[in-house]
FINUPA-116445 format. One record per residue (C-alpha): residue in one letter; x, y, z. Coordinates in pm, 1 decimal. Layout:
+------+----------+----------+----------+
! type !       c1 !       c2 !       c3 !
+------+----------+----------+----------+
!    A !        X !        Y !        Z !
...
+------+----------+----------+----------+
END
This chain:
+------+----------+----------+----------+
! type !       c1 !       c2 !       c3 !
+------+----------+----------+----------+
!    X !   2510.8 !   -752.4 !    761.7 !
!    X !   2334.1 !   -558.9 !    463.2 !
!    X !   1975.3 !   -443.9 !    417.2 !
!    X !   1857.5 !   -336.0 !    125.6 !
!    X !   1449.2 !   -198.2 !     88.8 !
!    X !   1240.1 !   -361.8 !   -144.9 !
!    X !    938.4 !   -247.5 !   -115.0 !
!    X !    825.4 !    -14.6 !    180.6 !
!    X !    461.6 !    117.7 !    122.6 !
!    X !    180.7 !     13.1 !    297.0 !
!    X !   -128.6 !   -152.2 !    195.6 !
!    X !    -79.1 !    -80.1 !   -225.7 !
!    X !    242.8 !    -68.7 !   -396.0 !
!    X !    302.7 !    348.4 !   -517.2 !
!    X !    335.1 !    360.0 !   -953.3 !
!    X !    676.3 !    109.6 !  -1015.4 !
!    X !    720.6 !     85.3 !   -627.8 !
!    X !    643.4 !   -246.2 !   -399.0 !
!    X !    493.2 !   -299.4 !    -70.7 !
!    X !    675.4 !   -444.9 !    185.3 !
!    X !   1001.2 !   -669.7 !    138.7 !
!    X !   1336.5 !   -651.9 !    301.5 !
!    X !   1675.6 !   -815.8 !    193.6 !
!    X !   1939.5 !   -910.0 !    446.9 !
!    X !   2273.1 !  -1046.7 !    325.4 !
!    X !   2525.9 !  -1165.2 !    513.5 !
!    X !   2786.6 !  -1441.4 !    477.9 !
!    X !   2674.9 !  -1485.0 !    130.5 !
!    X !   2323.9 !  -1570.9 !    205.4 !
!    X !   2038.6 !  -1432.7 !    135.8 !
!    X !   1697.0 !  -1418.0 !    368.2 !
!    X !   1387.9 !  -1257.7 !    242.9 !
!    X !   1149.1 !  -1073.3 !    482.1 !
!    X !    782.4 !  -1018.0 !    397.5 !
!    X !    728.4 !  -1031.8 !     40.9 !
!    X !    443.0 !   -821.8 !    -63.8 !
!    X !    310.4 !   -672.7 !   -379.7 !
!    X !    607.4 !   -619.9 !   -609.6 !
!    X !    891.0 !   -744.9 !   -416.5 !
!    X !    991.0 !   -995.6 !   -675.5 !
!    X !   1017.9 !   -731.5 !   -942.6 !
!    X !   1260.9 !   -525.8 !   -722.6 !
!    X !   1481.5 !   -836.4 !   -567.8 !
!    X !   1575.4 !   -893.4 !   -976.0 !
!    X !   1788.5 !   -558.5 !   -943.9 !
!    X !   2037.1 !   -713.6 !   -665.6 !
!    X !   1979.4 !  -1105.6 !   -676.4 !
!    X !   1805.7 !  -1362.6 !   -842.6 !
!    X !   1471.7 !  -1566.9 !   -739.1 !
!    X !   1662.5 !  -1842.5 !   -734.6 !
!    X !   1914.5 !  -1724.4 !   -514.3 !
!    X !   1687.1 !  -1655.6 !   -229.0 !
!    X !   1809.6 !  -1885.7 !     46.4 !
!    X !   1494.4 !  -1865.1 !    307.4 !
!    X !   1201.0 !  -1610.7 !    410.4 !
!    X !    995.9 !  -1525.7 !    687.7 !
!    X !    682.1 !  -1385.8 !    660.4 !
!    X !    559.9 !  -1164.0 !    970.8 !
!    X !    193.1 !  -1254.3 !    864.6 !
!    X !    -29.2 !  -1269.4 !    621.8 !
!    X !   -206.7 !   -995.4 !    508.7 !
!    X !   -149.5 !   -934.0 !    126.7 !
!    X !     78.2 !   -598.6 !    156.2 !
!    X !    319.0 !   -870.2 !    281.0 !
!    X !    278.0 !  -1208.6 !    128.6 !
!    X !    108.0 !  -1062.8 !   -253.8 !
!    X !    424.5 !  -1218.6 !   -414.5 !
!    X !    453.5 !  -1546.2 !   -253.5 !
!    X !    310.4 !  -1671.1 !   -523.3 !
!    X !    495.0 !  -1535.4 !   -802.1 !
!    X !    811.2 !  -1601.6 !   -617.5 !
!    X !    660.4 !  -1953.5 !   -611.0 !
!    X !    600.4 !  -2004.2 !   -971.3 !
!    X !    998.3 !  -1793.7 !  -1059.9 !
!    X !   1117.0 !  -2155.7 !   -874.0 !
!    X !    872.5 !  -2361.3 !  -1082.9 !
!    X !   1062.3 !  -2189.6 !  -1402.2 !
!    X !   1384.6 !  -2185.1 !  -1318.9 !
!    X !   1345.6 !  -2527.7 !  -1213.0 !
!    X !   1288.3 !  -2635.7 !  -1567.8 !
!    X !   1553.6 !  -2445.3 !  -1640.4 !
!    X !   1870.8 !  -2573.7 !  -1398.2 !
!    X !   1956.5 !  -2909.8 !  -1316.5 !
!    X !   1937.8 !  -2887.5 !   -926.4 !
!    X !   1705.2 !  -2646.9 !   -751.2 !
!    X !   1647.4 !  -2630.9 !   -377.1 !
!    X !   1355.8 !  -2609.6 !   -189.6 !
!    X !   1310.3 !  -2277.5 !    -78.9 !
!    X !   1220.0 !  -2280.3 !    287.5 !
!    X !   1009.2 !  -2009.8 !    411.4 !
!    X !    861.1 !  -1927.7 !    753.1 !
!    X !    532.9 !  -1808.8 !    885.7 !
!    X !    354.4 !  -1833.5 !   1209.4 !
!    X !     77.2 !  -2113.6 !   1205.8 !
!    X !   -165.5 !  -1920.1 !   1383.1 !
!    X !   -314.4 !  -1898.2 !   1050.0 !
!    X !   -356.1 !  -2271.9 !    898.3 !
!    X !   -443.6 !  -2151.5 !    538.2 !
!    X !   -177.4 !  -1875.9 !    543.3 !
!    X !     84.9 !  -2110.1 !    612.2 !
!    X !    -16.2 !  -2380.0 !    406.2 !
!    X !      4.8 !  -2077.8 !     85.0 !
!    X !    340.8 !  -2057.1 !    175.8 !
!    X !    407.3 !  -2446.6 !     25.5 !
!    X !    455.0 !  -2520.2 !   -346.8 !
!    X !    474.3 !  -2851.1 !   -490.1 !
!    X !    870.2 !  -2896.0 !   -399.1 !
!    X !    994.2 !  -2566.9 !   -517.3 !
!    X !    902.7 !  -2395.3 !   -149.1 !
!    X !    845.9 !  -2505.5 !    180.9 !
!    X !    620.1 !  -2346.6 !    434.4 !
!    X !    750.8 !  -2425.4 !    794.5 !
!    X !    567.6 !  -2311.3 !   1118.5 !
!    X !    858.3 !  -2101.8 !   1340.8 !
!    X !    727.9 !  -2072.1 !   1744.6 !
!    X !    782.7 !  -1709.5 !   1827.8 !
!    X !    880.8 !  -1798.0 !   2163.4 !
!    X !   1212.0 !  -1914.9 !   2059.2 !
!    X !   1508.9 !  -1816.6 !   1862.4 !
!    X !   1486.0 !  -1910.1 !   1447.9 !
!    X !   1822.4 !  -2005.3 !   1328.3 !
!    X !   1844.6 !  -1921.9 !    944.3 !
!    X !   2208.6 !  -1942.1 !    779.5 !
!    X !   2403.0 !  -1693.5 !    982.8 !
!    X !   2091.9 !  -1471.0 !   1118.6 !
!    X !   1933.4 !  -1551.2 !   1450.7 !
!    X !   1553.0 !  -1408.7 !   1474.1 !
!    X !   1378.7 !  -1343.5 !   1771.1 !
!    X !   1001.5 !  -1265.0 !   1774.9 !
!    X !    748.5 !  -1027.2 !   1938.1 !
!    X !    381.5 !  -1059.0 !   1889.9 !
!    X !    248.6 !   -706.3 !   1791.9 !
!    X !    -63.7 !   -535.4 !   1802.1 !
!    X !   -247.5 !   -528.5 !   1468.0 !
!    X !   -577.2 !   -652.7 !   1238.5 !
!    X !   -416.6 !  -1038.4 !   1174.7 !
!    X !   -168.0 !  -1170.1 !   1408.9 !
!    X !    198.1 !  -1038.5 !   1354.8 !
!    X !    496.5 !  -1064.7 !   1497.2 !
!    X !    793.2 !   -814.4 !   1476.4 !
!    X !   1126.9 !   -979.4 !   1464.7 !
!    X !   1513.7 !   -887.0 !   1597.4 !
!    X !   1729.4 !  -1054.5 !   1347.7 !
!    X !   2106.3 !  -1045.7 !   1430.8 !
!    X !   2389.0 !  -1209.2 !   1251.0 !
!    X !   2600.8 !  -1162.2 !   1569.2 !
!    X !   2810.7 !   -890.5 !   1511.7 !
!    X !   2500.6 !   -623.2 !   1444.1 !
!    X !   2144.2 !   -623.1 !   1511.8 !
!    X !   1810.7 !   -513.0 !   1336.4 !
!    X !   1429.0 !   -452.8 !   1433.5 !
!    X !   1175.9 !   -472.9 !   1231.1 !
!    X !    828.0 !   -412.0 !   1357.2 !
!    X !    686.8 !   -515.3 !   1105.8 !
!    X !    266.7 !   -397.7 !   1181.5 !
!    X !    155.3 !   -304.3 !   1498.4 !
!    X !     24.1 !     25.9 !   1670.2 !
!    X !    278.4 !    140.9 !   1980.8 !
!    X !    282.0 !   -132.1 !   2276.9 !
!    X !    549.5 !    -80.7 !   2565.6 !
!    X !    669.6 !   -470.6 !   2494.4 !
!    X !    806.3 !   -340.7 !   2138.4 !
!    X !   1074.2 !   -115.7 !   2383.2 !
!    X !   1252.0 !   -389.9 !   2565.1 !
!    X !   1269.4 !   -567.5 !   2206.8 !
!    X !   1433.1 !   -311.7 !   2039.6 !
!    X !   1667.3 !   -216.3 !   2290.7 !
!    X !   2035.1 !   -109.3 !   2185.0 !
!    X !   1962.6 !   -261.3 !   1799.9 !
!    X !   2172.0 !    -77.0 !   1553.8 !
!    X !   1883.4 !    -22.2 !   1317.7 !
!    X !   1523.3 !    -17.8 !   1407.4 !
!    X !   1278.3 !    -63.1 !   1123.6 !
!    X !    979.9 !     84.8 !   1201.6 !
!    X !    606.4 !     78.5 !   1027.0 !
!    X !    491.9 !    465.8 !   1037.7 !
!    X !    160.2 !    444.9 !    862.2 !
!    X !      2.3 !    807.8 !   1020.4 !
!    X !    128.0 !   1106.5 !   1107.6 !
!    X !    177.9 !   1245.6 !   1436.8 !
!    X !   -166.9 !   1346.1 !   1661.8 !
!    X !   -346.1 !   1058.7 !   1430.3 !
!    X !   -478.3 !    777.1 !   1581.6 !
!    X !   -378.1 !    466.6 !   1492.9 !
!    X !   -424.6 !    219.9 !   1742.5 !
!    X !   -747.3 !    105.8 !   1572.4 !
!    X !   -623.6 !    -47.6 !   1270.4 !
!    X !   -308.0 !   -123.7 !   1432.2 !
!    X !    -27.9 !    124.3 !   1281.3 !
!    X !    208.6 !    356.8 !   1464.0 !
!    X !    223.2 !    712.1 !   1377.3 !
!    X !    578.2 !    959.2 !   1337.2 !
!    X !    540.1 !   1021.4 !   1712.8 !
!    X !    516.4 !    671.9 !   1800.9 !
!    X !    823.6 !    571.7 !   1616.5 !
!    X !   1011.7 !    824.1 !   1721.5 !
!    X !    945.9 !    766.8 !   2119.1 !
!    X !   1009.7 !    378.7 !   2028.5 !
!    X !   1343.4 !    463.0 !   1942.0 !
!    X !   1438.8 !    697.7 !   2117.7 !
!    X !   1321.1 !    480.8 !   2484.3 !
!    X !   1483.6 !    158.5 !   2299.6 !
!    X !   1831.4 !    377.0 !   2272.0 !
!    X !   1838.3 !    264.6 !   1895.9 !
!    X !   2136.2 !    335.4 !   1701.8 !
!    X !   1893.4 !    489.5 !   1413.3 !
!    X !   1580.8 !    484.6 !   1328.7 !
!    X !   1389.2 !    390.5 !    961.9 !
!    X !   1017.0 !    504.8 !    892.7 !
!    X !    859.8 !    196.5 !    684.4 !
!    X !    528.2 !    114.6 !    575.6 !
!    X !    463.2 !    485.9 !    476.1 !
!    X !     92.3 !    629.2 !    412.6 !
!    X !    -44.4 !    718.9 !     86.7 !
!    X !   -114.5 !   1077.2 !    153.3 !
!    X !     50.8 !   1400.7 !    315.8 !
!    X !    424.8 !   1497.9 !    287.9 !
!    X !    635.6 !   1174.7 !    373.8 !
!    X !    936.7 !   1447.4 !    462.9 !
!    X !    716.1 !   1562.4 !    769.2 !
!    X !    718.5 !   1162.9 !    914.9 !
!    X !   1111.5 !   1252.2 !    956.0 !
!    X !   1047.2 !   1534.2 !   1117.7 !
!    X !    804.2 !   1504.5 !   1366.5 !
!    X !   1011.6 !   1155.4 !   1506.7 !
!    X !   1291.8 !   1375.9 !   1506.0 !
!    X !   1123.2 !   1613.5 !   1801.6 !
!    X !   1121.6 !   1268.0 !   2015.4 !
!    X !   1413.6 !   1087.4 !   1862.1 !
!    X !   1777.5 !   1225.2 !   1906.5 !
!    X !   1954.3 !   1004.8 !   1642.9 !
!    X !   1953.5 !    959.2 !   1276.0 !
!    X !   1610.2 !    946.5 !   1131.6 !
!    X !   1552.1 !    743.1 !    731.8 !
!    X !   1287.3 !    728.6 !    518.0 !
!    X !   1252.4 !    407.8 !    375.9 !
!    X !   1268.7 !    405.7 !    -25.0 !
!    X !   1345.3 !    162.0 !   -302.7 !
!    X !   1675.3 !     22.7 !   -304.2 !
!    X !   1740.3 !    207.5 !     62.6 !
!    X !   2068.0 !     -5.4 !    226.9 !
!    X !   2256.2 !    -12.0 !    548.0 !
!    X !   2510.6 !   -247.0 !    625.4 !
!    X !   2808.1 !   -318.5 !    487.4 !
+------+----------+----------+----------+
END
């Protein structure tokens, strides 16, 4: 399995940059996850629109679903364009009736309702889903392809279900919108601290710092999870991969 970082600020894309949007590959298929605010700009430097295969959208505030709708209309091109184009199927929770209905476009994509409380089979990935603690409802997701295994929180502030979740995955994903001794609970973020402790009580193979504030020194994020977390800490950037 490959990752590759889209997009991994939070709320607002930085200058060039993109909000949050994940790639996994494996098998030759591609899945999409979260596709916010100039994610389609930076999936044209590895694939093509039209070779997306599915997404799944961990919910719907804009920082993760601003490109839906460009993705949407690159479909309604290249549709024009090539004589056979699938229908792009991609997944959100329907706890939100007009988010999921956005996610539907004429017959170039397909918004389908997954239930968190059971597995979501897409191409060679399995996904398994953990409600989270933030503003909209969210869910954090363990996607495996069967031979290695990813968590992505996706946004949520620190809740002890999140540790049981993660446990043992080879790469845990996790948002880090504040710095450590902020409190983030409120809006529903974890801070360096809380990431750090996540991994480190989940026994994570390594850890990357996602969804990364506009302000302060990002290099101290590493840092401070490292005083909790006794593996290899990332910090999530443009075009950062793992995998094979």
């Amino acid at each position: 399995m490959k990752l590759t970082v889209l997009g991994y600020w939070g709320g607002y894309p930085g200058a060039g940059e993109a909000t949050s949007g994940y790639l996994f590959q494996s098998d030759g298929f591609n899945l999409l996850i979260d596709c916010g605010s100039g994610v389609l700009a930076q999936l044209q430097k590895y694939i093509k629109p039209e070779e997306l295969d599915a997404v799944i959208i961990s919910h719907y505030h804009a920082d993760h679903i601003a490109d839906i709708g460009v993705l949407q209309y690159a479909r309604l091109i290249q549709s024009f364009l090539q004589n056979e184009m699938k229908t792009l199927p991609i997944y959100g929770h329907n706890e939100d009736e007009a988010g999921l209905q956005s996610l539907t476009h004429l017959q170039h994509t397909k918004g389908i309702a997954y239930d968190p409380s059971r597995e979501l089979k897409v191409g060679p990935f399995t996904i398994t889903f953990q409600l989270t603690k933030h503003a909209a409802v969210c869910y954090a997701m363990r996607i495996t392809d069967g031979k290695e295994t990813i968590v992505y929180t996706a946004d949520t502030a620190f809740i002890p279900e999140l540790i049981p979740f993660s446990l043992n995955a080879d790469l845990l994903i996790a948002e880090c919108n504040f710095y450590k001794g902020m409190d983030g609970s409120g809006p529903g973020h974890m801070t360096s601290e809380d990431c750090g402790k996540l991994a480190q009580q989940a026994e994570a193979g390594e850890l990357l710092l996602t969804h990364l504030p506009h302000f302060g020194q990002l290099s101290q994020l590493v840092t401070e999870a490292k005083e909790v977390y006794n593996n290899k800490v990332g910090l999530a950037s443009s075009g950062w991969t793992w995998g094979a």
